[in-house]
Residue, then its C-alpha position, 0 to 999 in steps of 0.5 A: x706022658x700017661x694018659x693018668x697024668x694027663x687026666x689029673x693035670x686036666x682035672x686040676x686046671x678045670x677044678x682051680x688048683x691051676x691056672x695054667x699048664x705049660x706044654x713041652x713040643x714033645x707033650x703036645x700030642x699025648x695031651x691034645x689026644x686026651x684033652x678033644x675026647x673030653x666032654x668040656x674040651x672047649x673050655x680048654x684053651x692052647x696058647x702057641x708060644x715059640x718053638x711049638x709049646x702050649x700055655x693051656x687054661x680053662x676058661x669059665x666060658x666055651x669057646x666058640 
């Protein structure tokens, strides 16, 4: 995945326009590069699910 595409997946769930945002085995990396560089990168969450994907959400509150 672009770094471009990234940014505005992270901007649409930050925003509302998404819920959530399932992440393939094979897009996790490019994905968690950009997402620990952002400023709000604690109110994103990664949900493991099996076979090594991510379900990630934002959350109105940061994680500790």
């Amino acid at each position: 995945m672009k770094e471009e595409l990234i940014q505005e997946v992270l901007e649409k769930l930050k925003n509302g326009e998404l819920t959530e945002y399932y992440v393939s085995k094979e897009d996790f990396l490019p994905i968690q590069n950009v997402l620990v560089k952002r400023a709000d990168f604690k109110y994103f969450r990664g949900i493991a699910k099996r076979g090594g994907d991510v379900l990630y959400r934002y959350m109105e509150s940061p994680r500790s």
